[in-house]
MARBA-3410 file (N, C-alpha, C, O; in Angstrom, 1 decimal):
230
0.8,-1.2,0.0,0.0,0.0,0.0,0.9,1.3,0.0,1.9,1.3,0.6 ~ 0.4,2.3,-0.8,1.0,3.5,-0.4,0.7,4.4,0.5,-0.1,5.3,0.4 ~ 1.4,4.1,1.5,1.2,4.9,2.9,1.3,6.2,2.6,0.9,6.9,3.5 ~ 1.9,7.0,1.2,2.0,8.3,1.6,0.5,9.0,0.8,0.6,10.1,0.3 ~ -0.7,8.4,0.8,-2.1,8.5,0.4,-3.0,8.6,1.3,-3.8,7.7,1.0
-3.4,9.0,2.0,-4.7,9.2,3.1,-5.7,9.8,2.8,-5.7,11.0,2.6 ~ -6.8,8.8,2.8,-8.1,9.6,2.1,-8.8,9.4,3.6,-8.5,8.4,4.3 ~ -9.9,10.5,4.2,-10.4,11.0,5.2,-11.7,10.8,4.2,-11.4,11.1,3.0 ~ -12.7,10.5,4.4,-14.0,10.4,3.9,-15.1,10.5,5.4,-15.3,9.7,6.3 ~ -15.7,12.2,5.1,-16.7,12.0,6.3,-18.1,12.3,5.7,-18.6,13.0,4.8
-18.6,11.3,6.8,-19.9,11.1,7.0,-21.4,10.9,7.5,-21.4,10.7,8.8 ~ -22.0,10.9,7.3,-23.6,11.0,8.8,-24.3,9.6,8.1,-24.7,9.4,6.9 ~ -24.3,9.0,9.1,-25.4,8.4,8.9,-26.8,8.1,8.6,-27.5,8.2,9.5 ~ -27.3,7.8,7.5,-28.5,7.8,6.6,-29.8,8.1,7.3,-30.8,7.5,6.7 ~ -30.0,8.8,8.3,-31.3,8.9,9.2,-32.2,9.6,8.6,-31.7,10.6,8.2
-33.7,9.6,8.4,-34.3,10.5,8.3,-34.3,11.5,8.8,-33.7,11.5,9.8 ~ -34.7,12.4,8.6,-35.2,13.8,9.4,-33.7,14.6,9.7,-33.6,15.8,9.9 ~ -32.4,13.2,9.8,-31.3,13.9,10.0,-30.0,14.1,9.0,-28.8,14.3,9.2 ~ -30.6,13.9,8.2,-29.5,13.6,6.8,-30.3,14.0,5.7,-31.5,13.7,5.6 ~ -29.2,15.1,4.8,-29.2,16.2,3.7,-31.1,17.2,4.0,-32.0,17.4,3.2
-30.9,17.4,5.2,-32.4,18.1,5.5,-32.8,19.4,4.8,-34.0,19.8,5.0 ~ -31.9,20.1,3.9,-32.1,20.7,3.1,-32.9,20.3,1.4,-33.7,21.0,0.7 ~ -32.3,19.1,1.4,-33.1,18.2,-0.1,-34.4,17.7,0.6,-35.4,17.5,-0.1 ~ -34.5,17.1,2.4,-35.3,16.8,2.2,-36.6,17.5,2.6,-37.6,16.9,2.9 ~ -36.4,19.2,2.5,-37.5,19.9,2.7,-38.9,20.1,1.6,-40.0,20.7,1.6
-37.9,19.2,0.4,-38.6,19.1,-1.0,-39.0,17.7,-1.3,-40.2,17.4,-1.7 ~ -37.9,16.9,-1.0,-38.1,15.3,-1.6,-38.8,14.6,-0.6,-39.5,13.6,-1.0 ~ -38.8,15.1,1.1,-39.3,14.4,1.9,-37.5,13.5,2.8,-36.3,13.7,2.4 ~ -37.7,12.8,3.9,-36.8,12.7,4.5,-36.5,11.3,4.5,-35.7,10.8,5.2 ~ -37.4,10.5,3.5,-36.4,9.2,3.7,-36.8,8.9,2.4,-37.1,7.7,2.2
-36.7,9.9,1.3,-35.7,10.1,-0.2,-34.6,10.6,0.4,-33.4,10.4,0.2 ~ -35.0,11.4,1.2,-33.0,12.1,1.5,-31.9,11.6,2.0,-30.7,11.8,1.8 ~ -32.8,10.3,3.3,-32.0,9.5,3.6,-31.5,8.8,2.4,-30.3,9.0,2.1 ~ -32.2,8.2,1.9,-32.0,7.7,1.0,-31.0,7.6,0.1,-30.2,6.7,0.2 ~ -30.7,8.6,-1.3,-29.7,9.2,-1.3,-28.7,9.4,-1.1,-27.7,9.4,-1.9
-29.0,9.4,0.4,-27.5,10.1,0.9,-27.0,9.0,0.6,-26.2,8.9,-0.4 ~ -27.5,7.9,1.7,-26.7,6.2,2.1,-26.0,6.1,0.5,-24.8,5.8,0.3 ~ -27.0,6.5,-0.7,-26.0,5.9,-2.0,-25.0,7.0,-2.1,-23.8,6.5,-2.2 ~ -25.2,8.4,-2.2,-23.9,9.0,-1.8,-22.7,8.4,-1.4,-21.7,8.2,-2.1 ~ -22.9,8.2,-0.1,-21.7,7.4,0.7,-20.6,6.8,0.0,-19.5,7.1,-0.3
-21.8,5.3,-0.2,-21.2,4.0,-0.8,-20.4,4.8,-2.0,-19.2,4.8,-1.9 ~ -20.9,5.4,-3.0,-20.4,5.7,-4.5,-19.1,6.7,-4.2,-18.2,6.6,-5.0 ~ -19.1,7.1,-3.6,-17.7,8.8,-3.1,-17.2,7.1,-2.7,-16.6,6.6,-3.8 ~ -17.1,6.3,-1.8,-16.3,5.5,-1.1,-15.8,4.3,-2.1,-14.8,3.7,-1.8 ~ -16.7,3.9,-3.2,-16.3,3.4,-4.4,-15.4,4.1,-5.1,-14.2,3.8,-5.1
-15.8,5.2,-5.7,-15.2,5.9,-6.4,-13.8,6.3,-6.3,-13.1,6.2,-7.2 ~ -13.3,6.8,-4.8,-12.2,7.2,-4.5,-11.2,6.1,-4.0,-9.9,6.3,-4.1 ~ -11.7,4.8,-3.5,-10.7,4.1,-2.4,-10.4,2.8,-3.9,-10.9,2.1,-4.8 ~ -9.2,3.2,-3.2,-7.3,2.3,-4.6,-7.0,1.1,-3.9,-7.4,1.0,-2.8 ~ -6.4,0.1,-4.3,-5.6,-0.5,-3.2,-4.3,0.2,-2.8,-3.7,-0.3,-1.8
-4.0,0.8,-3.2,-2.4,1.7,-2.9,-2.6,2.9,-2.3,-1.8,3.8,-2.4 ~ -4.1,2.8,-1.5,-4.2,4.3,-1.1,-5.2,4.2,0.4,-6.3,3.6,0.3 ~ -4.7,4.7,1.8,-5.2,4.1,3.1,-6.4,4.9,2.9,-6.1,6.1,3.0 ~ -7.8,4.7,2.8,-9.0,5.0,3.3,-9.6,4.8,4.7,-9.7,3.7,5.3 ~ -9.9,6.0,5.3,-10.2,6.1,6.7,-12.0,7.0,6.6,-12.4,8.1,6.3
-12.7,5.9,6.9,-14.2,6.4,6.6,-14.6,6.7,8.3,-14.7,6.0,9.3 ~ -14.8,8.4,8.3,-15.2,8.7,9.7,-16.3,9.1,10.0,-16.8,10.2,9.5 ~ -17.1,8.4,11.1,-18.6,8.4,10.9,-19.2,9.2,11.8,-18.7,9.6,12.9 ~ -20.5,9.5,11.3,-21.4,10.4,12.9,-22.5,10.1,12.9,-22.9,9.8,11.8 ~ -23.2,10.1,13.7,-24.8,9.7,13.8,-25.0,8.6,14.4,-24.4,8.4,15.5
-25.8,7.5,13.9,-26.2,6.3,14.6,-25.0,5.2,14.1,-25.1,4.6,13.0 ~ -24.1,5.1,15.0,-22.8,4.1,14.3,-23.1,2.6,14.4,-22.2,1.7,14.3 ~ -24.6,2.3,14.5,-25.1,0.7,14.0,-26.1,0.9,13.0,-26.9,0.0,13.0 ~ -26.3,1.9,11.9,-26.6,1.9,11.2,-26.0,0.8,10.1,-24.8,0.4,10.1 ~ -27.0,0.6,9.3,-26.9,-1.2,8.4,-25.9,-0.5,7.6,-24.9,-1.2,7.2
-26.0,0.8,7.3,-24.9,1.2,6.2,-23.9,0.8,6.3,-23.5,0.0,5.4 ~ -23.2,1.2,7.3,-21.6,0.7,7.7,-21.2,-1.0,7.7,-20.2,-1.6,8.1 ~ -22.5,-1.3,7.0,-21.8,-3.0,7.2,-21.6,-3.0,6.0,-20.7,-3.8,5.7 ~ -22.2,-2.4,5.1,-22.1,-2.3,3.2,-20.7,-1.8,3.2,-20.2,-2.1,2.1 ~ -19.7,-1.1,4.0,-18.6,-0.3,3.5,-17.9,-1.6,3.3,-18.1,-2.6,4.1
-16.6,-1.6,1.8,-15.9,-2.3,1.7,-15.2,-2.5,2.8,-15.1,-1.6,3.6 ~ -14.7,-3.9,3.1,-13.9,-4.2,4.7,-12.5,-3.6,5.0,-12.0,-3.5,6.1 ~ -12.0,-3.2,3.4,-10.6,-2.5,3.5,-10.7,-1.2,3.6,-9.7,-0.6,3.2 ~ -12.1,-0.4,4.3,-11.7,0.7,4.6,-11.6,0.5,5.7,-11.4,-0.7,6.1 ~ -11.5,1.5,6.8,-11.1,1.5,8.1,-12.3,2.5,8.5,-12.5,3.6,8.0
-13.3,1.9,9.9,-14.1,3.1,10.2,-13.7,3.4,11.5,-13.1,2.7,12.3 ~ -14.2,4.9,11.6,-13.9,5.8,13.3,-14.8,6.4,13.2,-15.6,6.7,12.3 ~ -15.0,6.8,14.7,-16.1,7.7,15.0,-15.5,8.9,14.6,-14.3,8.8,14.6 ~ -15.9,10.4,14.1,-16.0,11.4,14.5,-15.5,12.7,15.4,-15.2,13.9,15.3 ~ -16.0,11.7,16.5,-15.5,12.6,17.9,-16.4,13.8,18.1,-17.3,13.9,17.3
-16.3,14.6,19.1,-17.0,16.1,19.5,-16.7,16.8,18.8,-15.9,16.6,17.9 ~ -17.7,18.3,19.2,-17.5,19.4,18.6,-17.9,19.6,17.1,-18.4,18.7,16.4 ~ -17.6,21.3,16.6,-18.6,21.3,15.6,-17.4,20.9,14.5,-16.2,20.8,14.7 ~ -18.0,20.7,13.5,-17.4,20.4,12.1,-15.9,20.5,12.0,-15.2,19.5,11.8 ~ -15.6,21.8,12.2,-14.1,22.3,12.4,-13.3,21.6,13.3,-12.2,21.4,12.8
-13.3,21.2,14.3,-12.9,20.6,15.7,-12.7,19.0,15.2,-11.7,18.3,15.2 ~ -14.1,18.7,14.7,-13.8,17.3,14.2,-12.6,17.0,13.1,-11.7,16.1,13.2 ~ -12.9,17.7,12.4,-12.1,17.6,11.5,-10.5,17.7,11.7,-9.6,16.9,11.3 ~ -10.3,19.1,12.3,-9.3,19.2,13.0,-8.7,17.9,13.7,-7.5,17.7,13.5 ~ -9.3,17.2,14.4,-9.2,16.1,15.3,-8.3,15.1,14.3,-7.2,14.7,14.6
-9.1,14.8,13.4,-8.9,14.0,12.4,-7.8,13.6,12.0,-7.3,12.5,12.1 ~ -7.3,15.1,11.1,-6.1,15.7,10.3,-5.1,15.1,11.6,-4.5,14.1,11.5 ~ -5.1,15.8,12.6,-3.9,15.8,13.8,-3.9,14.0,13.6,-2.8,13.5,13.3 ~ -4.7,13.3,13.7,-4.6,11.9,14.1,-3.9,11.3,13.0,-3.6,10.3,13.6 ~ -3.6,11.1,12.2,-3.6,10.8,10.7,-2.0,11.1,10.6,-1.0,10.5,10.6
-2.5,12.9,10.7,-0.6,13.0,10.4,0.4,12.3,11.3,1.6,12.1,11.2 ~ -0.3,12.1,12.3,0.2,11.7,13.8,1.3,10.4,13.5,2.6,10.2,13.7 ~ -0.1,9.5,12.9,0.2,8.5,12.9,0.7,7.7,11.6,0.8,6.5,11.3 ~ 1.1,8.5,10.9,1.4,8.2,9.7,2.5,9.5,9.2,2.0,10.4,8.5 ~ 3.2,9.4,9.5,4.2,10.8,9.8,5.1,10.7,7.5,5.7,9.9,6.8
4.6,11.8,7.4,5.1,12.1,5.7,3.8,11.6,5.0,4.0,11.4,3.8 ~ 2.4,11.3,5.5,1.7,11.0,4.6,0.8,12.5,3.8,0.6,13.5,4.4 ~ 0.3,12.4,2.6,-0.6,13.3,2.2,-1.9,13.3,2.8,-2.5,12.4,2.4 ~ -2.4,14.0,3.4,-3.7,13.2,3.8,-4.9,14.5,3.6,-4.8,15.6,4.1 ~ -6.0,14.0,2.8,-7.1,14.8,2.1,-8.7,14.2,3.1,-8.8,13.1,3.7
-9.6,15.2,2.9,-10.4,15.2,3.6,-11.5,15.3,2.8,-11.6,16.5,2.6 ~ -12.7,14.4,2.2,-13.5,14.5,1.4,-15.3,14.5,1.8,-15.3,14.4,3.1 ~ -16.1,14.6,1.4,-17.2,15.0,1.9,-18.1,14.0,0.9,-17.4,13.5,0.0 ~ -19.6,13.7,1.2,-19.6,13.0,0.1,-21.3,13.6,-0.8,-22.2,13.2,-1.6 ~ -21.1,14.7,-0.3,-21.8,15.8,-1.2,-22.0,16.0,-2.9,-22.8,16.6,-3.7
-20.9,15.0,-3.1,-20.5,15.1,-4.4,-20.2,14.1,-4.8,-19.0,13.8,-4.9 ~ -21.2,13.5,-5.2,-21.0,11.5,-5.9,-20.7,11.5,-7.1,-20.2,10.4,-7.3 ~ -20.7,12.3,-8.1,-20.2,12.2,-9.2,-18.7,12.8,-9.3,-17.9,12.6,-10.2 ~ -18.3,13.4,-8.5,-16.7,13.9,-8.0,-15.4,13.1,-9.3,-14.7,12.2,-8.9 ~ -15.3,13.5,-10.4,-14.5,12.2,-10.9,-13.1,11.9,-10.2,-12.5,12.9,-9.9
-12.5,10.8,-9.9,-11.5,10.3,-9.7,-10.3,11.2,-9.6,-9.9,12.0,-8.8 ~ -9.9,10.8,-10.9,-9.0,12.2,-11.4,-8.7,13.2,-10.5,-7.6,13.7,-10.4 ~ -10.0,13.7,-9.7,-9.8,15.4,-9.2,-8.9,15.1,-7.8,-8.0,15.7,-7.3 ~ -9.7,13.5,-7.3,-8.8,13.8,-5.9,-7.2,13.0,-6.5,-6.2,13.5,-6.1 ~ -7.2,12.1,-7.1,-5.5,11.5,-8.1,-5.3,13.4,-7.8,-5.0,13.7,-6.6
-5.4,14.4,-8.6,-4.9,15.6,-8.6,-4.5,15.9,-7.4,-3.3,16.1,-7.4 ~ -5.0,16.1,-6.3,-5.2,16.4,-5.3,-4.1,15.6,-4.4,-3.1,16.2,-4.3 ~ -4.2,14.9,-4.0,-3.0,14.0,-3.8,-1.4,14.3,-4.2,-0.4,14.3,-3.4 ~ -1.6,14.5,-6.1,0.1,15.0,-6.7,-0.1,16.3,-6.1,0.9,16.7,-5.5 ~ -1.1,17.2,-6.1,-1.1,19.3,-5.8,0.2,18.8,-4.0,1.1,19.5,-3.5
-0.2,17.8,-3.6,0.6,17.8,-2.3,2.1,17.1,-2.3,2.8,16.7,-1.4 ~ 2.3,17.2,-3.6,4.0,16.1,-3.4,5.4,17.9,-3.5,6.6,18.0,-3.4 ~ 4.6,18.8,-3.6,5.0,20.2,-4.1,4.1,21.4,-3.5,4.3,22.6,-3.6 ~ 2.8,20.8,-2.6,2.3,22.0,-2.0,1.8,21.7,-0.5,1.4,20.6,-0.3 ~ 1.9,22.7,0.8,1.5,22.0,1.9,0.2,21.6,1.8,-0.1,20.5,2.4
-0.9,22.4,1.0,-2.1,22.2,1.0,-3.1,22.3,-0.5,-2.9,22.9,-1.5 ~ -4.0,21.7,-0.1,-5.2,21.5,-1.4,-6.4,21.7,-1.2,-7.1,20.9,-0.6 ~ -7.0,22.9,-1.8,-8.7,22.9,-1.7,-9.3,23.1,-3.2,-8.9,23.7,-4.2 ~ -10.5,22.2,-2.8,-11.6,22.0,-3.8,-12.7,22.9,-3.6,-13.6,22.4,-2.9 ~ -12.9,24.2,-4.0,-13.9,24.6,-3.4,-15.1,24.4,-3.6,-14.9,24.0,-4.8
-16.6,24.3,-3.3,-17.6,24.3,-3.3,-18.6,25.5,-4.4,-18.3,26.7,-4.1 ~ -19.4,25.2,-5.3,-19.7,26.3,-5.6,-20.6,27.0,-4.7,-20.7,28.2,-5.0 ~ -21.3,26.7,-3.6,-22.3,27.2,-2.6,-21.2,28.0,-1.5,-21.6,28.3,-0.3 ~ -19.8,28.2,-2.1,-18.7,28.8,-1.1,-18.3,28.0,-0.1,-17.6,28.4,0.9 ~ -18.6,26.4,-0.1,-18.0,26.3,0.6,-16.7,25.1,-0.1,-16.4,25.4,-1.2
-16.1,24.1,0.3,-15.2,23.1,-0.1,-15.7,22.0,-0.1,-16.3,21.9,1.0 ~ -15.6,20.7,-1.0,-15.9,19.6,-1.0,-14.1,18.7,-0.5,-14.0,17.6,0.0 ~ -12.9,19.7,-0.8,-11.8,18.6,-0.2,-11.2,19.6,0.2,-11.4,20.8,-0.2 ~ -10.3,19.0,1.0,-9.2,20.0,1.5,-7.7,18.8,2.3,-7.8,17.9,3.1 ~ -6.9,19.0,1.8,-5.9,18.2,1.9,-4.5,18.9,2.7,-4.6,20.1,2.7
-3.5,18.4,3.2,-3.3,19.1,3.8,-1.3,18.0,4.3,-1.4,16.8,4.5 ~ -0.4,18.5,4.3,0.5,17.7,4.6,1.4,18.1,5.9,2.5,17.7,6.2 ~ 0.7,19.0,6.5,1.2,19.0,8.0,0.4,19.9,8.5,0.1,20.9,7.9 ~ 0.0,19.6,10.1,-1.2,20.5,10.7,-0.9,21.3,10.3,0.2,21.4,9.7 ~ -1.8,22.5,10.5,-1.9,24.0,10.7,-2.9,24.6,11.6,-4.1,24.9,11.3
-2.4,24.8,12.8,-3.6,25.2,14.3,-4.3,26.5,13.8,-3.7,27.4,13.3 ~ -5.5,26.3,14.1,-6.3,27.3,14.0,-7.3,27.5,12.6,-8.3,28.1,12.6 ~ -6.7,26.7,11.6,-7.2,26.6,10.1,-8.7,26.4,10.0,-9.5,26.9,9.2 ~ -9.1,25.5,11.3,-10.5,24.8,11.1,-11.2,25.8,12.5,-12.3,25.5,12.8 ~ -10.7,26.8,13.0,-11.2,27.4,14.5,-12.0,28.8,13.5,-11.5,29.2,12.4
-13.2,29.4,14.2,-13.8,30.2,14.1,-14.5,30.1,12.6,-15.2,31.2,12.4 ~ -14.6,29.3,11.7,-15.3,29.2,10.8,-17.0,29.2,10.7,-17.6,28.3,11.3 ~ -17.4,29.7,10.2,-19.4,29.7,10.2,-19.6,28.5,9.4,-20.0,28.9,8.3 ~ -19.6,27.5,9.4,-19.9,26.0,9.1,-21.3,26.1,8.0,-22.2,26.8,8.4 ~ -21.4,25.8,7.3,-22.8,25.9,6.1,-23.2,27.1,5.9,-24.3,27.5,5.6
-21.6,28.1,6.1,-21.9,29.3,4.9,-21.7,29.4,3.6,-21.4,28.4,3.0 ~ -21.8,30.6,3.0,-21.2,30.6,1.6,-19.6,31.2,2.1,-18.9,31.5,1.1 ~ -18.9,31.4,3.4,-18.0,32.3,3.5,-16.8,30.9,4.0,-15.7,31.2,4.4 ~ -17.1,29.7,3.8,-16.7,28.4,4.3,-15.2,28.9,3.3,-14.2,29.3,4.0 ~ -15.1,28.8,1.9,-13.9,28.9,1.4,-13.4,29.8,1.9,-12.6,29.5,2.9
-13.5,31.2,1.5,-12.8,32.3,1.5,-12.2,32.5,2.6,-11.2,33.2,2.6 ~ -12.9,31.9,4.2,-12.3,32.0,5.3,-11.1,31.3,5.7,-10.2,31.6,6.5 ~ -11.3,30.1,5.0,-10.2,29.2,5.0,-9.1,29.4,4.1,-7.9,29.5,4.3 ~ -9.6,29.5,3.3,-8.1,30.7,2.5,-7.8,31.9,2.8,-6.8,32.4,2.3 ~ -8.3,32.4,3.3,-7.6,33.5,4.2,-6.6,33.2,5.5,-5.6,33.9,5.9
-7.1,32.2,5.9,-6.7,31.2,7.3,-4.9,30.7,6.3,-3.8,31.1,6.7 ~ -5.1,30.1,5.2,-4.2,29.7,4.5,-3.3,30.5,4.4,-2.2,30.2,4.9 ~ -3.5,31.9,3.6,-2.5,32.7,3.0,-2.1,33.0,4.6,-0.9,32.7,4.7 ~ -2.6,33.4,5.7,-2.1,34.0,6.8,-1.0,33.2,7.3,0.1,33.7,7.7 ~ -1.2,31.6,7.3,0.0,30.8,7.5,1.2,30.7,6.5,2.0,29.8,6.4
1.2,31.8,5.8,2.2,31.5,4.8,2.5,30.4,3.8,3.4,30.4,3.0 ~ 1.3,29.4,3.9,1.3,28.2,3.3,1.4,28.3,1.9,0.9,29.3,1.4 ~ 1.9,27.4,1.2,2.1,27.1,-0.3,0.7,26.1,-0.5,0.8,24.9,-0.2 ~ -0.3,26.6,-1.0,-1.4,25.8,-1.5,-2.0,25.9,-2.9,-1.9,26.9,-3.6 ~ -2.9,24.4,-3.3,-3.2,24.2,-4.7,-4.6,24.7,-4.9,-5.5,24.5,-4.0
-4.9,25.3,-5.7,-6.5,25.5,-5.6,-7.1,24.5,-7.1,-6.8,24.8,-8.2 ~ -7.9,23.4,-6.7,-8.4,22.3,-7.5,-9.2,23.0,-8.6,-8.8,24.2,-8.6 ~ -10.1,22.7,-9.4,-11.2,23.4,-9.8,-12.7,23.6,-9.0,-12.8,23.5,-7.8 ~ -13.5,23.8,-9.7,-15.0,23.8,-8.2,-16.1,23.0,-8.9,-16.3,22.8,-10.1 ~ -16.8,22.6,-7.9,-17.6,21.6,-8.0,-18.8,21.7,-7.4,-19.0,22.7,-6.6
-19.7,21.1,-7.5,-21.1,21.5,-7.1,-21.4,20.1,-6.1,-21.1,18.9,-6.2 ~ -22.2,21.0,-4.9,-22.6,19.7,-4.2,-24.4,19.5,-4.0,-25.1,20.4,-4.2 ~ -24.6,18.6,-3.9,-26.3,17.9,-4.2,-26.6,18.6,-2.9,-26.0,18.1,-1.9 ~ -27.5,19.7,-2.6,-28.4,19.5,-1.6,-29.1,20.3,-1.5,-29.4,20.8,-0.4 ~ -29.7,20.6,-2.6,-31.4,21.4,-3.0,-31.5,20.1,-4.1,-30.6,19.3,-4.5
-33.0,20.1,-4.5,-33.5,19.5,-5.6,-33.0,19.5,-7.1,-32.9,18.7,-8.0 ~ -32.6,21.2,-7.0,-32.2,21.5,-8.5,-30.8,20.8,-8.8,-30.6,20.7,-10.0 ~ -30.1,20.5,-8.1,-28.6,19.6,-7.7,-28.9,18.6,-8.0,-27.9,17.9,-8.1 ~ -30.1,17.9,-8.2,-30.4,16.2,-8.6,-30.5,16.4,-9.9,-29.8,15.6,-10.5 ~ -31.2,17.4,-10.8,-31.8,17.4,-11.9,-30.2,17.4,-12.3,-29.8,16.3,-12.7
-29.2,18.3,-12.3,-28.0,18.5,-12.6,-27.3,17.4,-12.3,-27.0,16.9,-13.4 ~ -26.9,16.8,-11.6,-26.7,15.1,-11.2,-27.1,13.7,-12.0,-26.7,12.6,-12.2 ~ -28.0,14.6,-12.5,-28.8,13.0,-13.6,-28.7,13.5,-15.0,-29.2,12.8,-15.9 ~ -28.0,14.8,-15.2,-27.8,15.1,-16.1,-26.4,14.7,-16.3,-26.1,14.3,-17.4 ~ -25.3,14.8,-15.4,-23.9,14.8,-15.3,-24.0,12.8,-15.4,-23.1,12.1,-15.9
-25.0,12.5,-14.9,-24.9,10.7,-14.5,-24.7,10.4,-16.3,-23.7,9.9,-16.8 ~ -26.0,11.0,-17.1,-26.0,10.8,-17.9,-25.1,10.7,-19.3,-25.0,9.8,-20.1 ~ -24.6,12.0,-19.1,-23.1,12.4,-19.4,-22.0,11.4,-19.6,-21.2,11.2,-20.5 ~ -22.1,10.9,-18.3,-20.9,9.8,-18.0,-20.8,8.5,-18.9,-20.1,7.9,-19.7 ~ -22.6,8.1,-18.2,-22.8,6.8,-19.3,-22.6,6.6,-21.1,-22.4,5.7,-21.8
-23.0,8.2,-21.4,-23.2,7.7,-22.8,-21.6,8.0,-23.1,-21.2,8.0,-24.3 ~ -20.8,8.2,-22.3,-19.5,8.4,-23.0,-18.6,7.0,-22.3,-17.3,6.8,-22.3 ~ -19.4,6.3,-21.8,-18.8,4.8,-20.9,-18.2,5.5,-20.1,-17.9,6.0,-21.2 ~ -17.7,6.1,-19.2,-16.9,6.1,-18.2,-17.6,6.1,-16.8,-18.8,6.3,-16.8 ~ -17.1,5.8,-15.7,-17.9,5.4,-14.5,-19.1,6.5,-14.1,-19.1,7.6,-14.5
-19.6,6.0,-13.6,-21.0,6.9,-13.2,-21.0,6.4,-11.8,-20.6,5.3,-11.5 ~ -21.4,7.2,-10.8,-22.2,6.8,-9.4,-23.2,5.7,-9.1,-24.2,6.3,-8.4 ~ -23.5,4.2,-9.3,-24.3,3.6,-9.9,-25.3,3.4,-9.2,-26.3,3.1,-9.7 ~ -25.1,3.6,-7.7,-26.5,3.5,-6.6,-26.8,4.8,-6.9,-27.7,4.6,-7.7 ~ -26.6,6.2,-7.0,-26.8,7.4,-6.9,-27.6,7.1,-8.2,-28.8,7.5,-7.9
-27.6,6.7,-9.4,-28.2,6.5,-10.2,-29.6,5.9,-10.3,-30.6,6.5,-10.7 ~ -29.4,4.5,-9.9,-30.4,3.8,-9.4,-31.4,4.9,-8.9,-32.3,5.2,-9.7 ~ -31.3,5.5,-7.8,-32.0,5.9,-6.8,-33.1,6.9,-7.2,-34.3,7.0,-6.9 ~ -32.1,7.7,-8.0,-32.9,8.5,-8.3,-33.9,8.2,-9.3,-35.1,8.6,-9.1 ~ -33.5,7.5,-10.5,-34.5,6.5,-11.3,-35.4,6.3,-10.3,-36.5,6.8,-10.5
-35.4,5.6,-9.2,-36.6,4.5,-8.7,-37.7,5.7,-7.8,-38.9,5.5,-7.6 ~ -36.8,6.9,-7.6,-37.6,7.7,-6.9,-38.2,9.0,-7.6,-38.7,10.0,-7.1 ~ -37.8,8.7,-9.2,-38.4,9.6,-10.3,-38.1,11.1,-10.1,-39.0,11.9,-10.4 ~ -37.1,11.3,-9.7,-36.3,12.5,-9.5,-35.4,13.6,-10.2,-35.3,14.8,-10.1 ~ -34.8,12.3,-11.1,-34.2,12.3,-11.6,-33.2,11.6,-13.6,-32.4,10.7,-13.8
-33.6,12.3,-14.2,-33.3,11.2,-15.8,-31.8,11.0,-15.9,-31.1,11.9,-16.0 ~ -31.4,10.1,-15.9,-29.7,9.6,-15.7,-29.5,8.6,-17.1,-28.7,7.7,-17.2 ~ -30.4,8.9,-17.9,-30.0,7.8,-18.8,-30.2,9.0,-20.2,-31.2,9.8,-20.1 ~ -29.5,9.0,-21.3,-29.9,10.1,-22.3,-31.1,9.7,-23.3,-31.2,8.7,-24.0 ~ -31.8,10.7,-23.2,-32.9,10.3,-24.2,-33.0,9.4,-25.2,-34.0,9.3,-25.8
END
């Protein structure tokens, strides 16, 4: 394996009423559960190599059936306290800790269609930069990568603003850090993000290359969404 790869994949557990509650003020809360759980699986297909350590960190109800579907070569952890920033922070420190020279990125799974490629990129942006962000088009970030702490990076942030990037890159430049900026990407969580989603699914298929295939499914079955081209 290549130890100097660490992929951080966080996530909530597929509950109604408490997972993507913004999609499901339209679709209802257990299409959103719903969803999500295929979210998960597909970001955790998608991204995890055999040459590359996947660390899947969870929150919510940690006997959820989901987590028995994760491939067995990932590795799961709780989360820990605190808001978003703290956790995360938590994370990063643990990782670099214990794995001292590795790259280690931090992904969301907001973004099931995410192609491969961006985090492979993301990974090389770090063999030459201390750090890597993907920004979010809603302002905030879908990755952020990172090759040795930086205290404070994740402290005082407004969590599900549109000011999520710009804060952290400001946080960035203040550390003097050398960082990559990825391209931006869109994350699913209004309705209008599915139609765009099944249009992107569709995209993929007619040109053969991988698609999100539960993310696919789902939305077919829950008529949401067209993922196949006319």
């Amino acid at each position: 394996m290549n130890s100097t790869e660490l992929l951080m994949v966080f996530a909530r557990a597929p509950e109604p009423g408490r997972a993507k509650t913004r999609l499901a003020a339209t679709v209802g809360d257990e299409a959103a559960a719903a969803l999500h759980g295929a979210f998960v699986l597909d970001v955790l297909d998608a991204h995890t190599r055999s040459d590359r350590r996947v660390v899947l960190y969870r929150t919510g109800d940690l006997r959820h059936a989901l987590w028995s579907q994760v491939d067995p070569h990932v590795e799961q952890r709780e989360q820990g306290e605190g808001d978003l920033g703290a956790r995360m922070a938590s994370a990063f420190a643990a990782c670099l800790a214990e794995s001292p020279g590795s790259r280690v990125i931090v992904l969301g799974t907001d973004s099931p269609a995410l192609p491969p490629g961006r985090v492979d990129a993301a990974f090389a942006a770090l063999i030459d930069h201390d750090a890597v962000v993907g920004p979010a088009d809603d302002g905030g970030y879908y990755l952020l990568g990172l090759r040795r702490p930086y205290p404070g990076l994740f402290e005082g942030i407004a969590w599900g603003t549109s000011r999520v990037f710009e804060d952290t890159r400001a946080r960035l430049l203040d550390a003097n850090c050398r960082w990559a900026l990825l391209d931006p990407e869109y994350d699913v969580d209004v309705e209008a993000d599915l139609v765009r989603l099944g249009q992107e699914i569709g995209a993929l298929r007619s040109r053969g290359e991988p698609w999100p295939i539960r993310a696919a499914t789902m939305l077919e079955a829950l008529g949401l969404a067209q993922t196949r081209d006319p």
